[in-house]
C-alpha positions in Angstrom: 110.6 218.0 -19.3 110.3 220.1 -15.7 113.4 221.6 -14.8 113.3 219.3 -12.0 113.5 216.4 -14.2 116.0 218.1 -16.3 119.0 218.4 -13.1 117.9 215.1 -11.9 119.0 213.9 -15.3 122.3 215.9 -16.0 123.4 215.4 -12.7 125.8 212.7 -12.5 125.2 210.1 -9.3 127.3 209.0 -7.0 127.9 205.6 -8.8 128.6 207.4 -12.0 131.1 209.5 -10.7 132.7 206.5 -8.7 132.8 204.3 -11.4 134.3 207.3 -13.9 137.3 207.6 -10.7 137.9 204.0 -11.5 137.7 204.3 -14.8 140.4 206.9 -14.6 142.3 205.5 -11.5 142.8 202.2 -13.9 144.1 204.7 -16.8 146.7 205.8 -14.2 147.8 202.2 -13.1 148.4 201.6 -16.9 149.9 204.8 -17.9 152.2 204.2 -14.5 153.0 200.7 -15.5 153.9 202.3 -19.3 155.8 205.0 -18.0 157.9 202.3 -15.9 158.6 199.7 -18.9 159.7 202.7 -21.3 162.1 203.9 -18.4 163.1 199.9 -17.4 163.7 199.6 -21.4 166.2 202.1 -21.7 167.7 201.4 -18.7 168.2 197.8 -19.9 169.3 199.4 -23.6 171.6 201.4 -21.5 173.2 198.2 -20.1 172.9 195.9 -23.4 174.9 199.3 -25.5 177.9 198.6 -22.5 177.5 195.0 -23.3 177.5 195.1 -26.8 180.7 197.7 -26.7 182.8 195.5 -25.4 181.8 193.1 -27.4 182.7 195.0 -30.5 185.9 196.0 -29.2 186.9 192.3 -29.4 185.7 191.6 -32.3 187.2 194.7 -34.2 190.8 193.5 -34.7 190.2 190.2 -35.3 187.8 191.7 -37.9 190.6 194.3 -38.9 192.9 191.2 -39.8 190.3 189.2 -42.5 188.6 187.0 -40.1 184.6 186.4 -42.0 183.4 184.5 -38.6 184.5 187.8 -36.4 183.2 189.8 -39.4 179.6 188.2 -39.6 179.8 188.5 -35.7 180.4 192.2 -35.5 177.4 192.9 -38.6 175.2 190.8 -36.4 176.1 192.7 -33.0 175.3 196.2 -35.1 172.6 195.0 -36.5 170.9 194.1 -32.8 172.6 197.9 -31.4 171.0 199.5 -34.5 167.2 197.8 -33.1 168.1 198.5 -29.3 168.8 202.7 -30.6 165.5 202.5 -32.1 164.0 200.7 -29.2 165.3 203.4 -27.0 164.9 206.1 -29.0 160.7 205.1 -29.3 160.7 204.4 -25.5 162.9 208.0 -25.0 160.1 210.1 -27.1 157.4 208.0 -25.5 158.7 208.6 -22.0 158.0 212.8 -21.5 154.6 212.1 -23.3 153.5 209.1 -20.6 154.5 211.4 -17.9 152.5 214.1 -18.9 149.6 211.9 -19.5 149.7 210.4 -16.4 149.8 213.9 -14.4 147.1 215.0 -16.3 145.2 211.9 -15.6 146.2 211.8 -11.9 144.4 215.3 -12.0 141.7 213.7 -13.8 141.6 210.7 -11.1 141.7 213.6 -8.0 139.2 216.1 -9.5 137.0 212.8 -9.6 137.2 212.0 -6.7 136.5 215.7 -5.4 133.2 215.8 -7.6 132.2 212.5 -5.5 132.7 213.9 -2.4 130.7 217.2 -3.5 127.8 214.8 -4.6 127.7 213.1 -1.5 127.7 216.0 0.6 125.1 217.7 -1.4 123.2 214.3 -1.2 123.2 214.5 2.3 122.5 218.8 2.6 119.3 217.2 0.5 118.5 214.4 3.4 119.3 217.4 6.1 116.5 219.8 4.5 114.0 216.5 4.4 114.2 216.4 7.7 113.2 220.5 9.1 109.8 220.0 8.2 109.8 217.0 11.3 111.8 219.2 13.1 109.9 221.9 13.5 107.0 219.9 13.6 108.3 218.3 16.9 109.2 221.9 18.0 106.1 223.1 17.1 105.0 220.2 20.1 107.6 220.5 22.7 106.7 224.0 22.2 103.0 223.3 23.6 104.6 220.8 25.9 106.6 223.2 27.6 104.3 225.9 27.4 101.6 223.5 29.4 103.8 222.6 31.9 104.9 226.4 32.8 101.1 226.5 32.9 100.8 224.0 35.5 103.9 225.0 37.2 102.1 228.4 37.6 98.9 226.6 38.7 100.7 224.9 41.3 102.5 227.8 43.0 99.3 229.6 43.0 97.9 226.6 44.9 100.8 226.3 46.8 101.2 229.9 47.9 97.8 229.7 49.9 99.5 227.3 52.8 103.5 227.8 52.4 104.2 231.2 50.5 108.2 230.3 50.7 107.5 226.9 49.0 105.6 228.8 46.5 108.6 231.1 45.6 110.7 228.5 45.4 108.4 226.7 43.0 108.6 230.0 40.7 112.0 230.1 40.8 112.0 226.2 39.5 109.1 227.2 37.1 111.2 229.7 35.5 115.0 227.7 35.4 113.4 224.5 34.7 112.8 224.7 30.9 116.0 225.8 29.8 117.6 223.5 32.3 115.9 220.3 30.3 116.5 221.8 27.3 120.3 222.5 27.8 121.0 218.7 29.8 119.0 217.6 26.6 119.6 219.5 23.6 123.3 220.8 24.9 124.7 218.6 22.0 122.7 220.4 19.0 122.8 224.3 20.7 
């Protein structure tokens, strides 16, 4: 394999790196959306423990005094606090971890999306050198242009300068502003 082959191959394209970014980018909406149930979970436990305080705080004297409904009552609203704590206390452990995952995938997802912007650029630094040999071809000819015309210029004064010698100095003064006049008022842009 040529070594030309070989960067062509472990180079990633442009695609590839977009379609990693979105990859990741789609990893980040769902660690986002799991790091916002875990923290809407234990706000709701939050609420449900207030709820189910109060609740035991009514049943508890009836339940002090004999009464098996209030009894079965209060064992069923434990029962349901005892699965909210370990709903909250998975969602609590869970909830530094998600975070941390999602920054590090949010550096994942902007790192991406740098390396697409390098390959682009260096995509079009490739197009940019494909073009100088044209260039300096087309140089290369408004090179002889240019250099025919002072030619001819110069032909013309000397022709002129028989019959009107001031029309002929003013014609060399022309000859020599006139190319870098064009070329500013056309290449101006690009110099």
């Amino acid at each position: 394999m040529t070594t030309t082959t070989k960067e062509a191959t472990s180079k990633p394209t442009v695609e590839g790196l977009e379609a990693k970014a979105q990859e990741i980018s789609q990893q980040v909406d769902e660690l986002a959306a799991q790091l916002r149930d875990a923290q809407g979970g234990i706000a709701r436990a939050q609420a449900r423990f207030a709820e189910l305080d109060s609740e035991r705080k009514q049943l508890a004297p009836r339940t002090f005094q004999g009464d098996s409904k209030a009894q079965l009552e209060l064992e069923a609203l434990e029962n349901e606090h005892d699965e909210v704590a370990r709903t909250t206390r998975v969602a609590r452990a869970a909830e530094p971890e998600l975070a941390r995952m999602l920054e590090e995938h949010k550096a994942e997802l902007q790192a991406a999306r740098r390396a697409i912007h390098a390959a682009k650029a260096s995509a079009i630094s490739k197009e940019v050198e494909a073009l100088a040999p044209e260039r300096d071809r087309l140089a290369d000819e408004l090179i002889e242009v240019l250099k025919r015309q002072s030619e001819l210029l110069g032909d013309q004064g000397d022709e002129v300068r028989f019959y009107d010698g001031d029309r002929a100095n003013n014609l060399e003064l022309y000859r020599q502003r006139a190319g870098g006049d064009w070329l500013r008022k056309r290449f101006s842009r690009w110099l």
